[in-house]
N, C-alpha and C positions, 0 to 999 in steps of 0.2 A: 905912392906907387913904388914898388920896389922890383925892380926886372932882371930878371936871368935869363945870363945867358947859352945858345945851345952849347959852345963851348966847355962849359961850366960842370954841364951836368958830370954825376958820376959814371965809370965805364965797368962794365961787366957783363956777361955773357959768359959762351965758350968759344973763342973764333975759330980755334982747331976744328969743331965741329959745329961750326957754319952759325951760330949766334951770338951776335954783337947789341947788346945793353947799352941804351942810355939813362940811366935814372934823375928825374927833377928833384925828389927827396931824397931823406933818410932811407937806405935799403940794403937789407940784406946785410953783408960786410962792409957795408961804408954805412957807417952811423956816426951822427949829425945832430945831437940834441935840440941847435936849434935849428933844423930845418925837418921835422917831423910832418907838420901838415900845416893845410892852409884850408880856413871854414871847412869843410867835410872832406877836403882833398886831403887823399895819405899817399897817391903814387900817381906820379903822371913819365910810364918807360915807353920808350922810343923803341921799338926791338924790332932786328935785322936778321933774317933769316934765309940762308944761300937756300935753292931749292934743293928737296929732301932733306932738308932742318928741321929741328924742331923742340918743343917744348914735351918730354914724357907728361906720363899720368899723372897730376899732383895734386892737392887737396888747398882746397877755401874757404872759410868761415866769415860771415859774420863781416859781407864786405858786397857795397856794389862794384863789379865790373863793369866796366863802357870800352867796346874797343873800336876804333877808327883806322881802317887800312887806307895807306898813302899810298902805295902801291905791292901789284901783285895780287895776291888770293891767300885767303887762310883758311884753314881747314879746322872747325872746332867740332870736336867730341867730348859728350861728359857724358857721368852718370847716370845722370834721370833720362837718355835714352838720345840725347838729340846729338844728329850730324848735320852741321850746315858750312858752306863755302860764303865766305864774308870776303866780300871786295869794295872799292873804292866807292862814296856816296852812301855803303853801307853802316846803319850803328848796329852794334851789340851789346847786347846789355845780361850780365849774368847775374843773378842775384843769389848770391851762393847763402846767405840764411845761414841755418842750422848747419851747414857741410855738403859742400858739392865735390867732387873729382872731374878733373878733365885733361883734356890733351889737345895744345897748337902747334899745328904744323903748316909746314910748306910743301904743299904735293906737287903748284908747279913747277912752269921749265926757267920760269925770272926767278929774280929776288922780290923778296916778300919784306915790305917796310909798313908798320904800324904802332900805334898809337897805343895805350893803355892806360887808362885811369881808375885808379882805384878810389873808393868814397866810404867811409866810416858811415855806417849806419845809426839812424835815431837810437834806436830799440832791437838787441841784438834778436836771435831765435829767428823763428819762421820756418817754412818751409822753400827751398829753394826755386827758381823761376829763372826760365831764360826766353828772351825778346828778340827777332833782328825786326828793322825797319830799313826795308830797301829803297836806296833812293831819296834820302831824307831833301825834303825841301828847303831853303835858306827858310823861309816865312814858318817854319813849323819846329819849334821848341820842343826836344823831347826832354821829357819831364821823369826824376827819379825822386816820386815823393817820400820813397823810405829813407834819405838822405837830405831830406831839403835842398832839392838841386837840381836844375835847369838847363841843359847842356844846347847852347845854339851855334848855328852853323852861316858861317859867312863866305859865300865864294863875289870877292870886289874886281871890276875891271879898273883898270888903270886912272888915280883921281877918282873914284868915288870913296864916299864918307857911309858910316853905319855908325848907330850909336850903341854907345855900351851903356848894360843892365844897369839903372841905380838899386846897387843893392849892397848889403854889407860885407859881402866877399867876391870878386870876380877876380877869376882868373882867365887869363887872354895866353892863349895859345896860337904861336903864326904854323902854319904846315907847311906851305908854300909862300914865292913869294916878299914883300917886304910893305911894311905898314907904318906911319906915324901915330905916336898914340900920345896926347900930353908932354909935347915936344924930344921924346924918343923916337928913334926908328929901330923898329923890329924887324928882326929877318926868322930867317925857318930854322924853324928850331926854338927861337927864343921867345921868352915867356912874363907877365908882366901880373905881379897880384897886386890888384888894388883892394883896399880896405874901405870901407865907405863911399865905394863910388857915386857920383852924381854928374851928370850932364856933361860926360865923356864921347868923344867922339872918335871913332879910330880910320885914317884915311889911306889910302892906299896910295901906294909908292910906285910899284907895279899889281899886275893882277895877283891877286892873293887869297889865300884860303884859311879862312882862321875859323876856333874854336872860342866859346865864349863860356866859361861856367857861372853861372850864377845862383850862389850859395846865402841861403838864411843864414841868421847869426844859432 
């Protein structure tokens, strides 16, 4: 198990104009040979956006998107025509294929904190697809089979135990909160890739909110 932490990550954005970057990988101008990706994981950014921030128009290939707002509302628009406001309990999932364009912003009157994972696809091409699912339930797995990838969701009260995926790549992300995992304790922000997992338990510290990827070889 190898865990990082939020500390750790890389920083970038533009804070002059209201966004603050945290990157878990290689990204962008901070390149990291060895830290490129983990089973289908290439980006896991934390990104902070004052209200009226935001991300212009930019292009994606050839990559699933999953986004998780921690707090706030996000506003996405892209090219194949879709506008929707993603908020907290919210997934999104973009499957940019062949070439998508889009834009995230902050329209409201908070700060806008979320999550972003990018996932390297089996088989590149396709045609592009975007997903929200509101409300995701802990008990329901949403699944991104063009990636062999499993993304679950854990919200734990204080002392409760969840177990983790045995599978050959999991990666454990805390959002909130602080968890014990195989004699570590995680806090928000920090992140734990196990390689071969098997009869893992992750127990809560205080109430906590965590992400689970669980990734084929």
């Amino acid at each position: 198990m190898d865990v990082r932490r939020a500390g750790e990550r890389y920083r970038g954005g533009d804070p002059e104009h209201g966004t603050d970057s945290r990157h878990a990988f290689s990204f962008g101008p901070h390149y990291d040979p060895d830290n490129l990706r983990f089973g289908a994981l290439i980006a896991c950014n934390e990104e902070r956006l004052a209200p009226g921030a935001g991300f212009g128009e930019h292009p994606h290939s050839h990559t699933e998107i999953v986004t998780w707002v921690i707090e706030g509302e996000l506003t996405h628009r892209d090219s194949t025509g879709h506008r929707t406001t993603v908020r907290p309990g919210d997934v999104q999932h973009l499957s940019a294929a062949s070439g998508v364009r889009h834009t995230e912003r902050n329209d409201g009157a908070v700060p806008l904190v979320f999550l972003q994972m990018w996932l390297a696809p089996r088989e590149a091409g396709g045609e592009p697809a975007y997903r929200t699912v509101t409300g995701i339930a802990d008990p329901t797995p949403y699944a991104v089979p063009a990636a062999g990838a499993m993304l679950h969701v854990r919200r734990l009260a204080p002392g409760e135990r969840t177990a983790v995926p045995d599978a050959a790549f999991v990666y454990v992300h805390v959002v909130r909160g602080a968890v014990r995992l195989d004699g570590e304790e995680l806090g928000a922000g920090d992140a734990a890739r196990v390689t071969d997992a098997a009869d893992l338990e992750a127990v809560a510290v205080t109430a906590a909110e965590l992400l689970l990827w669980e990734m084929a070889p």
